[in-house]
N, C-alpha and C positions, 0 to 999 in steps of 0.2 A: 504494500500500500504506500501510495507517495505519502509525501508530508502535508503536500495542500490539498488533497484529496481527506486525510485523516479530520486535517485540520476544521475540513467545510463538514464533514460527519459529524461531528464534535459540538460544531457552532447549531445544526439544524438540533441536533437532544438538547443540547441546553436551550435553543428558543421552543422547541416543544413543549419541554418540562417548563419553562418560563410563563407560558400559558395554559396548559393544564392544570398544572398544581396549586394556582391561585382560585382557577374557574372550578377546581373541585370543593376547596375551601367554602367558597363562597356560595355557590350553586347547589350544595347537594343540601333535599330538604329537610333530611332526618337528624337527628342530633348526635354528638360524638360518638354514644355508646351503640348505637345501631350501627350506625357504618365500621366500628372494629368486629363484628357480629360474624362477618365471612368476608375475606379479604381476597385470596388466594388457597386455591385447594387444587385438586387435579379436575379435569374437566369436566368428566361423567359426575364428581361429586358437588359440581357446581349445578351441573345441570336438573340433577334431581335434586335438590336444593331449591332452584327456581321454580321447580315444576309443584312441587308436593310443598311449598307453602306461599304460593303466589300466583301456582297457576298460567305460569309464561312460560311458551313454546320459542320457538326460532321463530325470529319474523322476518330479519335482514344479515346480511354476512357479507365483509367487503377484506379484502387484502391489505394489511398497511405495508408491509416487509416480506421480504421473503422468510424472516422469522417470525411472523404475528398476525394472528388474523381477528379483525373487531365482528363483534357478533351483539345482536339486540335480540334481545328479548321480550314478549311483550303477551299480556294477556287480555283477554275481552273486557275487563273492569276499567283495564288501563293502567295497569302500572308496566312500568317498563325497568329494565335492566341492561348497561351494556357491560360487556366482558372482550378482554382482551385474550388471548388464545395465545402461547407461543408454541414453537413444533416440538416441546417435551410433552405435551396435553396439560401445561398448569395454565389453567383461565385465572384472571384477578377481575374482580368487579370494579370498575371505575366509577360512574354514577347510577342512581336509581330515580324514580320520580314514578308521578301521576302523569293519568290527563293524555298517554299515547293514541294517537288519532291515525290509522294506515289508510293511508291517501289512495282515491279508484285512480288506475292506469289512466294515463290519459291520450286520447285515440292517435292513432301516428307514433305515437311513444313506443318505440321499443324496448323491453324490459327484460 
């Protein structure tokens, strides 16, 4: 790996981290002790986790890296969960919330 190649990796995590970790501070609606509740576990136990007390299925699944893939969850009441996925199978929960609304396709829209 060059050095300004390292270098520009380096600078995109830390403006990453520079914007997620305030916007999770801030934005997530539950209070401290719920969010240390389930952090990081293996996948399948995240999954049934979500499903068996919340009720949320796979809604959306998108690639960020070639190590990590962002996954939402979401159930008919509306609460939602996303998880980050690395290729060991451990998902971490990043935010939770209310209020998820799955938008109808829209015509011409390929999906």
């Amino acid at each position: 790996m060059t050095r300004g190649r390292f270098y520009g990796v380096r600078g995109m995590v830390y403006g990453l981290a520079a914007v997620i970790l305030p916007t999770l501070m801030i934005a997530h609606p539950h209070s401290a002790a719920s969010q240390t509740m389930l952090s990081c576990a293996g996948r399948s136990d995240v999954v049934k986790f979500l499903d068996r007390n919340f009720t949320e299925k796979l809604t959306a699944v998108g690639l960020i890296n070639q190590n990590s893939v962002l996954e939402v969850y979401a159930a008919k009441s509306g609460t939602w969960t996303l998880v980050v996925t690395d290729v060991h199978g451990i998902s971490c929960i990043l935010l939770s919330g209310d209020g998820w609304d799955t938008m109808p396709a829209l015509p011409g829209l390929a999906t």
